[in-house]
N, C-alpha and C positions, 0 to 999 in steps of 0.2 A: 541756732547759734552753737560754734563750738564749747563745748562744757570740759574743760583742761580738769586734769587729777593735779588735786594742789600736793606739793610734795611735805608741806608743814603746813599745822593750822594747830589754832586754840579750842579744845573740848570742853565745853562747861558740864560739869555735872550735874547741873540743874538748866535748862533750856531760858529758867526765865532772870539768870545771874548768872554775869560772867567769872563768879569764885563762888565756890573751889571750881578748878581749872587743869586741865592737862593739856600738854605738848603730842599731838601724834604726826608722828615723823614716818613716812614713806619709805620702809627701807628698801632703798634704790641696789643694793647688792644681790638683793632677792629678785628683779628682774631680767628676763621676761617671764619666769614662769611660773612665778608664785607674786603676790600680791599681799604682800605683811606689814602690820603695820607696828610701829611701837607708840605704848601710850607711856611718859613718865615726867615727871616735874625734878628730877634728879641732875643736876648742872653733870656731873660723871657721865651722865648716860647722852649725856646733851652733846657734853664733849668728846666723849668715844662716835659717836655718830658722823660729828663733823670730819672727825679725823680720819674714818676708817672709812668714809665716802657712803655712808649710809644715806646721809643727804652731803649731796655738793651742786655746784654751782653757785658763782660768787652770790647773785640775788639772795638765793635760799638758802644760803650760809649764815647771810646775816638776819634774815629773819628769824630762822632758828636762834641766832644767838639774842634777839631781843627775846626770843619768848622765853630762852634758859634765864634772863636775868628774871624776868618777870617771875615766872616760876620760883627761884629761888627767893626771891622778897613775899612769895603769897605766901610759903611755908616754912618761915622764920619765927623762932619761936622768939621775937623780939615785939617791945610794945614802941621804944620810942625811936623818933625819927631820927634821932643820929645813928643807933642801930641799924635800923632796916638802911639808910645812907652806904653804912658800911658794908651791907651784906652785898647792896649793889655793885658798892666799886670792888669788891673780891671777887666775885663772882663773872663781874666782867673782865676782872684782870688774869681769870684763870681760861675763860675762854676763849682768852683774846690767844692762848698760847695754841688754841687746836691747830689752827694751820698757817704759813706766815705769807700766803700772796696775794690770797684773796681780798680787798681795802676794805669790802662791803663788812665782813667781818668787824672790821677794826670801823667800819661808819656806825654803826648801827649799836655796837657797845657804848660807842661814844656818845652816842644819842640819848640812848638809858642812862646813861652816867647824867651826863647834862639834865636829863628831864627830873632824875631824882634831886638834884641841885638845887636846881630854880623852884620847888616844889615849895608852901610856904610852911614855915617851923610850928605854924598852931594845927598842923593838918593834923586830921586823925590819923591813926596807923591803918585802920582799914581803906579810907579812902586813899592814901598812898601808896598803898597792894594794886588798889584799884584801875589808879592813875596811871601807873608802871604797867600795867594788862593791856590798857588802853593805846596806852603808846607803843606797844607791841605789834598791836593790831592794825595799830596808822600805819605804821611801818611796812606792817603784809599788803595794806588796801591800797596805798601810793603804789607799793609797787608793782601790784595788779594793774593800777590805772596809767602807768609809765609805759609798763608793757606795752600795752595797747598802743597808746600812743606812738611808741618806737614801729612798732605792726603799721600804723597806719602811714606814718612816715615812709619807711622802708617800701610798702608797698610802690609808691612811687616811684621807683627807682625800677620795678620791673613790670613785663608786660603778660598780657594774656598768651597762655603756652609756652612760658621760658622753662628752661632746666638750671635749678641751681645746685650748688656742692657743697658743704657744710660738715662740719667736722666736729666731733665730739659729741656733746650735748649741750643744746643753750635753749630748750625749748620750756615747756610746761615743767618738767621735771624738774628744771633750772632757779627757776623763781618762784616768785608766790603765785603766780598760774600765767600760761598762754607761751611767755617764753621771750628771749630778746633777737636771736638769731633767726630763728624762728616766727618769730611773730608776725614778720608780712608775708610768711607762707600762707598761715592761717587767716591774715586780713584779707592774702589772696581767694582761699578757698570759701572763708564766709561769703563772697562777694559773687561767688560761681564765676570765678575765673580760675581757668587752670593753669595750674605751677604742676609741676615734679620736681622731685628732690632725687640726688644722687648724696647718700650720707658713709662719709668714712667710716670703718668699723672702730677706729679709735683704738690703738694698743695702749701699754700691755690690758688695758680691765675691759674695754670694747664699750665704752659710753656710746658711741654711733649705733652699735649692734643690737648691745641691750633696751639702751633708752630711747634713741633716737627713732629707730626703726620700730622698735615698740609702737609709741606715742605717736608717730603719724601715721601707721598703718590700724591703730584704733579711732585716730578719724578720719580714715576713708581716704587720707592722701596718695596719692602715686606717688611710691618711694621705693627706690631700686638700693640696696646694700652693696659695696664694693670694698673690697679688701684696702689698707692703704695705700699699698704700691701702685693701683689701679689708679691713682686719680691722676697721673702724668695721663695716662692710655685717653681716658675718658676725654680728657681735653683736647689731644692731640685729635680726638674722632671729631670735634666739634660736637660735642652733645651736650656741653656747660656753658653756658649764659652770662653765669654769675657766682662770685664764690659769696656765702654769708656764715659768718661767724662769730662767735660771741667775746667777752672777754673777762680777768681778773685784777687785770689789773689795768692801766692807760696813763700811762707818764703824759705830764706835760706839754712834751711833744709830739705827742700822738705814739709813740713807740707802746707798744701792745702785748700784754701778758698773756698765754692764753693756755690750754690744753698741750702738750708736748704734739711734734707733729704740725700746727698750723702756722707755723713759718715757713716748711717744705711747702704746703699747700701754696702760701702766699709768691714763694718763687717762682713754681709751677704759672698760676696766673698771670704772672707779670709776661713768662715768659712766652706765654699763649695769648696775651693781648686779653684778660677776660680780668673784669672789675671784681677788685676783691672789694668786700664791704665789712666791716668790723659795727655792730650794734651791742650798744650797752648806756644804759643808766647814768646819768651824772655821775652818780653815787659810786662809780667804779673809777671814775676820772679823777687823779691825786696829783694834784698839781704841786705837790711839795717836792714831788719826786719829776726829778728835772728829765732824765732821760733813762731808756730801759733797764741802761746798764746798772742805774742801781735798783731795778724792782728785785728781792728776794726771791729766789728761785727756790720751793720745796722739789728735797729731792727722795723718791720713795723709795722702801724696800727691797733690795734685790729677792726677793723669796716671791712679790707679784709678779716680778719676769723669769723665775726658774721653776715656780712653781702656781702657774696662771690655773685660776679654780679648781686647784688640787689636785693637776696633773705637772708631774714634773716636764719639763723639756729642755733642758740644759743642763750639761753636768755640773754636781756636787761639787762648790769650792769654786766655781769662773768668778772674777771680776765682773760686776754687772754696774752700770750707771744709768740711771732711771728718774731723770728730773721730770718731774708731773708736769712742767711747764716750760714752754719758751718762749723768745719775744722778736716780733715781725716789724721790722723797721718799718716808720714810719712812711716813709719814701716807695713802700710796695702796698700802701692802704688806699685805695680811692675813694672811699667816705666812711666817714665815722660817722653812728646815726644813733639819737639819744631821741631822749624825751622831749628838747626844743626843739627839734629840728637836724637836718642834716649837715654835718660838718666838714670842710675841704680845706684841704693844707691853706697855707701854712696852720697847724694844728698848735703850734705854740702858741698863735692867737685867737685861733678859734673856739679853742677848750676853754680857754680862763671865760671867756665872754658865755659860752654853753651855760658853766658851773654859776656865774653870777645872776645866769638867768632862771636858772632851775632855785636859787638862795633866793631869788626877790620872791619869785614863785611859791614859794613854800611858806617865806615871810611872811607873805601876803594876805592867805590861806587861812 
């Protein structure tokens, strides 16, 4: 079975208690050729990481940020519950600020916020450290097991020896393991049927190159790297099947936040007759947010496109604009594919029904 590099997880310093506790975070900047990790329970260090894409992808965004909450409530030098109450809702209100498009971020603060809430006022303060680690950890482990499920889902959707296209990174590095884009690659390949991937190199930071191409050529996948402008070529050759991609964010109407770059992709597709597919998590699906237009767009530094890993290549003082993200009308998506099940327009009805199914689900649970 594939064994995915989790990109965040909880260290106990003792094997047989989960506190005391650290956060080690995968610094995803140091790949492919170094393998670093960071150990800290520091909310600062939590927050520089998200922001500076030490860890990113919406999944493992918000995991991390439950475990920064957690983190900060195990090493509070407070005894009572309205304290440690308090540490959680600052602490989630400070992370909330790392980056603004990701939802998973803003689900999963909310979840820690909520969980310390409903928590009851006689509780001890250790056991409500506790409690908060705990719901950390739900949080990593559902979303391991969504994964999957999206993998397994998704794989239906393709056949034995197709070539699919994929852009950025949505894999194991993405979430708490295995990946959403990626995930019925891998269902593919546990299953000894072959897939290949053709993966965009992802500008300006190269998430396809780094991460992408990393991560499935560590498990054994047939994966070809292709510059971005190559992928009109690639399809025009008929060598793509299928585009799969991940997402940050998923308005209501299925309109789709994703990596800068995977709306050219989506045009390309359409224009080539080849199914594009967008997989992600309920928990990315915000259905408050009517249509793309209003998802928040982060838009990053001119100094990663003039000065890309520390070599300059455009001259001192250009105008540079550099939004991390764009959004792929719905109308060019052919299935949205979550944790219930696969979704087909109209996506304004399909999503609220996804999202109440994934709430009964969890209710339930």
């Amino acid at each position: 079975m594939f064994e995915p590099v989790r990109p965040v997880d909880w260290k106990p310093l003792d094997p047989a208690s989960l506190m005391p506790g650290k956060i080690r975070i995968l610094d995803q900047t140091r790949l492919p050729t170094e393998l670093v990790y960071i150990d800290t329970t520091d909310s600062r260090v939590v927050w520089n990481a998200i922001r500076s894409l030490q860890v990113r992808g919406a999944p493992a965004i918000g995991v991390t940020a439950a475990f920064g909450v957690a983190a900060a409530v195990q090493d509070a030098a407070k005894s009572s519950l309205s304290e440690l109450r308090a540490v959680t809702e600052a602490t989630a209100e400070y992370l909330a600020t790392a980056r603004p498009t990701a939802v998973n971020l803003f689900w999963a603060l909310d979840r820690m916020t909520r969980c310390a809430r409903a928590l009851p006022d006689m509780m001890q303060a250790e056991a409500f450290r506790l409690r908060l680690i705990q719901e950390a950890m739900a949080i990593r482990d559902e979303d391991a097991a969504m994964c999957r499920t999206i993998g397994q889902h998704g794989a239906t959707l393709l056949r034995d020896g197709m070539t699919v296209l994929t852009h950025c990174n949505a894999g194991s590095l993405a979430t708490a393991e295995y990946g959403t884009a990626l995930a019925p690659v891998y269902a593919m390949h546990e299953a000894g049927r072959r897939i290949a991937v053709f993966a965009d190199e992802t500008r300006p930071l190269l998430q396809g190159a780094r991460l992408t191409a990393w991560e499935l050529t560590q498990a054994g996948i047939d994966t070809t790297l292709i510059c971005d402008n190559t992928a009109a070529q690639v399809m025009k050759e008929k060598r793509i099947d299928a585009v799969l991609v991940g997402a940050d964010r998923i308005a209501a109407n299925g309109d789709t936040a994703n990596k800068v770059g995977t709306y050219g992709v989506a045009v390309l597709a359409h224009a080539h007759g080849i199914p594009f597919y967008v997989l992600a998590p309920t928990s990315t699906m915000d259905p408050a947010c009517p249509t793309g237009a209003e998802i928040p767009i982060e838009e990053r530094s001119a100094d990663e496109v003039i000065h890309g890993f520390g070599r300059q290549t455009a001259p001192t003082g250009v105008r540079v604009y550099s939004p991390a993200f764009d959004v792929t009308p719905a109308r060019l998506i052919s299935a949205i594919i979550c944790e219930t099940g696969i979704l087909r327009p109209d996506y304004s009805r399909s999503i609220p029904l996804a999202v109440q199914a994934s709430t009964c689900h969890t209710r339930a649970g």
